[in-house]
Biopython code that builds the backbone (N, CA, C, O; Angstrom):
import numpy as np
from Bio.PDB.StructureBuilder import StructureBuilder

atoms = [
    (1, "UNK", "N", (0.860, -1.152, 0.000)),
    (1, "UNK", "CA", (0.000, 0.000, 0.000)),
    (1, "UNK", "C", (0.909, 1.217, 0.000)),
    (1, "UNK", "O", (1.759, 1.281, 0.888)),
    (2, "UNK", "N", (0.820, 2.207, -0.917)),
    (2, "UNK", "CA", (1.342, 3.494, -1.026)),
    (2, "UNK", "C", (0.489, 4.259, -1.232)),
    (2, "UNK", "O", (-0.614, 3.908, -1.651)),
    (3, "UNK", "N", (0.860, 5.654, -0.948)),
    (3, "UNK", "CA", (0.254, 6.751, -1.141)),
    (3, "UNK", "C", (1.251, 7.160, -2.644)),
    (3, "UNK", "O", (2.470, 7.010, -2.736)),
    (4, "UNK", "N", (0.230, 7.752, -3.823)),
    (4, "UNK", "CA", (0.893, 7.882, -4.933)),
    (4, "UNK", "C", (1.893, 8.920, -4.792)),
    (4, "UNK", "O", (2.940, 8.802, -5.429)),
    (5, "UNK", "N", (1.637, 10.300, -3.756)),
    (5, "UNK", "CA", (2.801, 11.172, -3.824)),
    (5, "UNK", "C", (3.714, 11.280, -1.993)),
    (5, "UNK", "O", (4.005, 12.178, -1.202)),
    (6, "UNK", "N", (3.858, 9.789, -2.069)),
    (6, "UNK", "CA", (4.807, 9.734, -0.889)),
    (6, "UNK", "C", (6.337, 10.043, -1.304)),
    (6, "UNK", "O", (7.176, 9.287, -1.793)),
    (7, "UNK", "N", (6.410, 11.221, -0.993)),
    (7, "UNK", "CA", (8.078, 11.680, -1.259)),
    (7, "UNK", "C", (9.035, 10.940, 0.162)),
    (7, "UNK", "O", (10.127, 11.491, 0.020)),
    (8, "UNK", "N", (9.113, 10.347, 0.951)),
    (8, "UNK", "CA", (9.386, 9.432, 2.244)),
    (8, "UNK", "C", (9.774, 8.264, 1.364)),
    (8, "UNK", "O", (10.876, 7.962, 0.905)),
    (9, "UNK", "N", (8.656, 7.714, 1.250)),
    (9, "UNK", "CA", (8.765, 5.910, 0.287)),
    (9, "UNK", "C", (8.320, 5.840, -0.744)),
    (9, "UNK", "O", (7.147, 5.503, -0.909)),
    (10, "UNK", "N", (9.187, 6.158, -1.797)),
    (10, "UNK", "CA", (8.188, 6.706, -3.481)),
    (10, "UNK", "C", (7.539, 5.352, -4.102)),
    (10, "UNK", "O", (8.207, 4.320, -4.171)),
    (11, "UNK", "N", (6.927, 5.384, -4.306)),
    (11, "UNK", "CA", (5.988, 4.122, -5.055)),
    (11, "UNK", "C", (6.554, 2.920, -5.687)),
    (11, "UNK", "O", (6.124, 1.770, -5.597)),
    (12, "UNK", "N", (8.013, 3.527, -6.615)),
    (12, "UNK", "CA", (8.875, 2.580, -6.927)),
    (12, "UNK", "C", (9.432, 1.401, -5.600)),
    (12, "UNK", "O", (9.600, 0.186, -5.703)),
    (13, "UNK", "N", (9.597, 2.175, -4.553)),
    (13, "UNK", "CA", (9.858, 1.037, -3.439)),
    (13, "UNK", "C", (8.663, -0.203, -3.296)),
    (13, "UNK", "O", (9.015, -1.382, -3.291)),
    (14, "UNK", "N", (7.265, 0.179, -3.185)),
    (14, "UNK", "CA", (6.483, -0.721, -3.051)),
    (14, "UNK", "C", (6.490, -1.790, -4.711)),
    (14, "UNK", "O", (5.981, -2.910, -4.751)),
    (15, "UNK", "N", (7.033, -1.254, -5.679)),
    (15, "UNK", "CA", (6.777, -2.454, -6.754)),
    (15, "UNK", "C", (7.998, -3.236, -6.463)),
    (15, "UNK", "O", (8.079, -4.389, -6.886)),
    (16, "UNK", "N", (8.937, -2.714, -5.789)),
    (16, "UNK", "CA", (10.221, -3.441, -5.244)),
    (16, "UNK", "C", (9.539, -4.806, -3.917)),
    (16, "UNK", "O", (9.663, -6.001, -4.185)),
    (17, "UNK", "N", (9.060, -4.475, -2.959)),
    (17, "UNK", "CA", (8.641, -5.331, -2.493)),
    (17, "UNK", "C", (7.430, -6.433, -3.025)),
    (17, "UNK", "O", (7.030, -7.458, -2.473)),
    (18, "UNK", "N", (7.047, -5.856, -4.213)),
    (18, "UNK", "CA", (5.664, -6.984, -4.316)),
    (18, "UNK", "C", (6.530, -7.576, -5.121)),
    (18, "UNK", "O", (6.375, -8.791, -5.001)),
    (19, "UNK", "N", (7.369, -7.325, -5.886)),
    (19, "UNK", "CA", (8.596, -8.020, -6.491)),
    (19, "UNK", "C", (9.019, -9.166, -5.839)),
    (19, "UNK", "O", (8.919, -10.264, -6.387)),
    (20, "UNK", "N", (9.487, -9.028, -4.711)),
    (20, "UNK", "CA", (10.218, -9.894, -3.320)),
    (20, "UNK", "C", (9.190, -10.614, -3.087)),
    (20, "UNK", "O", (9.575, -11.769, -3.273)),
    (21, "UNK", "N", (7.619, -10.634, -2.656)),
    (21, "UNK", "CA", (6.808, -10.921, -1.760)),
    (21, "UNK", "C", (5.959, -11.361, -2.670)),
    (21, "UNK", "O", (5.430, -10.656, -3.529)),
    (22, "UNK", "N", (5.728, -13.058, -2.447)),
    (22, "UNK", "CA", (4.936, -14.022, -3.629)),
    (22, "UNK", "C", (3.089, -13.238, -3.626)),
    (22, "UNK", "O", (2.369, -12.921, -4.573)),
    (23, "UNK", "N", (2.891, -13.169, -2.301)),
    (23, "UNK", "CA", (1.203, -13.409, -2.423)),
    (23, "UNK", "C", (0.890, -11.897, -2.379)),
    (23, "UNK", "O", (-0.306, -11.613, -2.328)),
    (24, "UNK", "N", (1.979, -10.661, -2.395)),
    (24, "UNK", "CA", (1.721, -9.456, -2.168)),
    (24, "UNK", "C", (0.827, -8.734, -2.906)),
    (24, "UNK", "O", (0.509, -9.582, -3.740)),
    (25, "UNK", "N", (0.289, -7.888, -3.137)),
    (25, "UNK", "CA", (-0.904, -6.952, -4.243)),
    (25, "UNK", "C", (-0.372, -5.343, -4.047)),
    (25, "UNK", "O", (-0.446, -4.656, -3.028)),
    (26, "UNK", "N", (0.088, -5.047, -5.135)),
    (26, "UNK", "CA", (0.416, -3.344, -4.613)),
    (26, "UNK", "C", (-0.857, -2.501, -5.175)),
    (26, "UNK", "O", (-1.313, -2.539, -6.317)),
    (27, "UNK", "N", (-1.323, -1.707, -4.037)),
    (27, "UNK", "CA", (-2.254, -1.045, -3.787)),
    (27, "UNK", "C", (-1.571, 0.813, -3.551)),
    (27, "UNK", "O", (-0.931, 1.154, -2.557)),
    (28, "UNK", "N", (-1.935, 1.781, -4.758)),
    (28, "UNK", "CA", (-1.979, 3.071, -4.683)),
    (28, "UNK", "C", (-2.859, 3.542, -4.265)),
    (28, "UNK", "O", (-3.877, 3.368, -4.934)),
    (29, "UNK", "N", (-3.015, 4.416, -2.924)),
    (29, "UNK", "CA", (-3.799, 5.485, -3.002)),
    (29, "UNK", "C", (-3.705, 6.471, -3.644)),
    (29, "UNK", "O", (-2.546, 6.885, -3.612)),
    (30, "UNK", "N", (-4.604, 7.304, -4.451)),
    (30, "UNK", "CA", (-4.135, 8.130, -5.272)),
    (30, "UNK", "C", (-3.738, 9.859, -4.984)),
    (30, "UNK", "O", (-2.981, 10.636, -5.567)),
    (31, "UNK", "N", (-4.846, 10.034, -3.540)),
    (31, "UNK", "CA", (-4.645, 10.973, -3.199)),
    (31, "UNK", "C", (-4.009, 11.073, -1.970)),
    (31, "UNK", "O", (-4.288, 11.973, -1.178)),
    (32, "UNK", "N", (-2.840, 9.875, -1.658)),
    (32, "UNK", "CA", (-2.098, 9.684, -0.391)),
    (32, "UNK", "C", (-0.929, 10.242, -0.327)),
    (32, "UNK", "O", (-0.426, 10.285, -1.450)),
    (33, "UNK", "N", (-0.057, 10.832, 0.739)),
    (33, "UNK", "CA", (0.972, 10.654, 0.600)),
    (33, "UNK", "C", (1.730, 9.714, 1.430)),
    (33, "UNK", "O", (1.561, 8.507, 1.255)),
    (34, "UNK", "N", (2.749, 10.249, 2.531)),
    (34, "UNK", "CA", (3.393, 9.259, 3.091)),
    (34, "UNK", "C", (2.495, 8.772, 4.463)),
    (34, "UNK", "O", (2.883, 7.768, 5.061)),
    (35, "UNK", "N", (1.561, 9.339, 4.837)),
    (35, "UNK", "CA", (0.919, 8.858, 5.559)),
    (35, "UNK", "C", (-0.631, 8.314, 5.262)),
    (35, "UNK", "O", (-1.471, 8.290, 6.162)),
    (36, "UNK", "N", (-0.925, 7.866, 3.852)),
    (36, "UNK", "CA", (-1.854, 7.860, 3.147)),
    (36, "UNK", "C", (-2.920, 6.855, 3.977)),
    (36, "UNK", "O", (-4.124, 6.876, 3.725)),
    (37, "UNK", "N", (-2.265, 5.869, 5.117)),
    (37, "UNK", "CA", (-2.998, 5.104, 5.821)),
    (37, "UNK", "C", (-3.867, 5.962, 6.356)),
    (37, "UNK", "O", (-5.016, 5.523, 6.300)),
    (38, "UNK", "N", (-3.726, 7.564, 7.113)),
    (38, "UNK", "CA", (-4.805, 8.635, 7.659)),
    (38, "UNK", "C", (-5.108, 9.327, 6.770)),
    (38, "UNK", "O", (-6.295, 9.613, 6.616)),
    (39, "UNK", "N", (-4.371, 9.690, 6.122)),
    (39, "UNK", "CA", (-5.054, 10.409, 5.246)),
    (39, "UNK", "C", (-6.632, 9.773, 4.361)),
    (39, "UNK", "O", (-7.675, 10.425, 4.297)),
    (40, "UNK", "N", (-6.462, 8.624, 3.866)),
    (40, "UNK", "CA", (-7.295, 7.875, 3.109)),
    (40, "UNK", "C", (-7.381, 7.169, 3.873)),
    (40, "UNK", "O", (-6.745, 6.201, 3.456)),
    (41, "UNK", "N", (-7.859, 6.885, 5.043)),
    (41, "UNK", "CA", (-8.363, 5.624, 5.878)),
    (41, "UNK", "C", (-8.994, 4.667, 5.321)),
    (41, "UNK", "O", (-8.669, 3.509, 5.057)),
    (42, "UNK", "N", (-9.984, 5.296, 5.159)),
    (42, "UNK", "CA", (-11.972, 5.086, 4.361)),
    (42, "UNK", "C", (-10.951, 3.905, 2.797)),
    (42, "UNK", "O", (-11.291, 2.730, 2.665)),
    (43, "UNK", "N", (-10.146, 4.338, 2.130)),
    (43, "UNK", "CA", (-9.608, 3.647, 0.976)),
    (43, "UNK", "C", (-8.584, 2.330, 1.569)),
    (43, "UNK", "O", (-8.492, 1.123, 1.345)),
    (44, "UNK", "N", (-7.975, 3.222, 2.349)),
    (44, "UNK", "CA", (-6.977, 1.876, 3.257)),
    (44, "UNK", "C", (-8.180, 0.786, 3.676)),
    (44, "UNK", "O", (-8.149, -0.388, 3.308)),
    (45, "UNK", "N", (-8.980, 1.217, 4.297)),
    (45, "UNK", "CA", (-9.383, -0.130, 5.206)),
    (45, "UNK", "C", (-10.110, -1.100, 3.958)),
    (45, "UNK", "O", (-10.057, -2.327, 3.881)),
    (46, "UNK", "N", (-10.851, -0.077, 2.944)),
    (46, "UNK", "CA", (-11.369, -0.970, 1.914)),
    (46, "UNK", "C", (-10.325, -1.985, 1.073)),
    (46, "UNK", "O", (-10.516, -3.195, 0.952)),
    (47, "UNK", "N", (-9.604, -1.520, 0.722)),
    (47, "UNK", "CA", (-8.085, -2.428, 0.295)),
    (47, "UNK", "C", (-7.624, -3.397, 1.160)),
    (47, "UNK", "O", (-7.225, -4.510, 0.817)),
    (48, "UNK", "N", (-7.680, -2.985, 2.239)),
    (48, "UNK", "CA", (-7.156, -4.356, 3.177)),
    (48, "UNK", "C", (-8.497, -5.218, 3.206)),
    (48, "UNK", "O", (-8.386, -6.436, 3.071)),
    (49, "UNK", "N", (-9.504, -4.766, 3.341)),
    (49, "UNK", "CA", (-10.592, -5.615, 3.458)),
    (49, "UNK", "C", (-10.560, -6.592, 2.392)),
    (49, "UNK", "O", (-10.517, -7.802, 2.613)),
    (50, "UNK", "N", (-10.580, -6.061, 1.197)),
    (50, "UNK", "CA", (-10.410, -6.744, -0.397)),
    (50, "UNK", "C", (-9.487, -7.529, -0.382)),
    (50, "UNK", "O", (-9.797, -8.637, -0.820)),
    (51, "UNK", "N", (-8.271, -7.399, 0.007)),
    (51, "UNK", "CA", (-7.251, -8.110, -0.132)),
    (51, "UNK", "C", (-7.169, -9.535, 0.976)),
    (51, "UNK", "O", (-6.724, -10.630, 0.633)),
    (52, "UNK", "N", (-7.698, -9.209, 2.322)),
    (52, "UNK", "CA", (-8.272, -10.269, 3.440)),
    (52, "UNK", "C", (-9.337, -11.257, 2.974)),
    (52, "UNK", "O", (-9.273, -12.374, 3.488)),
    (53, "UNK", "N", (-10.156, -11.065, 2.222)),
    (53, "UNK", "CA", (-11.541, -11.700, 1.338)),
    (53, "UNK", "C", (-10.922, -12.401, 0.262)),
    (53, "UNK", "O", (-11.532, -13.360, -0.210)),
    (54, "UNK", "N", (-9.868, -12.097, -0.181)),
    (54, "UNK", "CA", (-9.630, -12.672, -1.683)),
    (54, "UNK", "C", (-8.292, -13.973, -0.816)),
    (54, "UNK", "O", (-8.073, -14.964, -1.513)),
    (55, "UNK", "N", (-7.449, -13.909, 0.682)),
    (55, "UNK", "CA", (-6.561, -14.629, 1.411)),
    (55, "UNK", "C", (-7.613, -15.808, 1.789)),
    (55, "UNK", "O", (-7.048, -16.884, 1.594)),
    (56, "UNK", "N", (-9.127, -16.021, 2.326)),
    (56, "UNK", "CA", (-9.918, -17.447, 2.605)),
    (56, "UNK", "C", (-9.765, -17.890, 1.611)),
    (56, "UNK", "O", (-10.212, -19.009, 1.358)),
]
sb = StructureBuilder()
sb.init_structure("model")
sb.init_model(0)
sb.init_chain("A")
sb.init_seg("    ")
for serial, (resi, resn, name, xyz) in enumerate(atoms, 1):
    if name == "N":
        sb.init_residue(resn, " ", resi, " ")
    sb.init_atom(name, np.array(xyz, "f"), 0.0, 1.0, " ", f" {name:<3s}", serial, name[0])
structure = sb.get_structure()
């Protein structure tokens, strides 16, 4: 999960880890930045939800 204008952890880092990480899903918020988890909560929690539903 990234925020698209996280200048902290730029987006390229997260395609680096889903790279590394077999079952990973990279997820942009679009209007996030480095703290895009508060900023976009309401989008975070729906993404994790999606992504928890699709792991049963």
């Amino acid at each position: 999960m990234c925020g698209a204008s996280d200048i902290a952890t730029k987006p390229v880092a997260s395609d680096r880890m889903k790279a590394e990480l077999p079952y990973s899903e990279r997820v942009t918020l679009k209007s996030g930045g480095h703290m895009a988890l508060m900023e976009q909560n309401q989008q975070f929690a729906e993404a994790v939800s999606t992504f928890c539903a699709g792991c049963s």
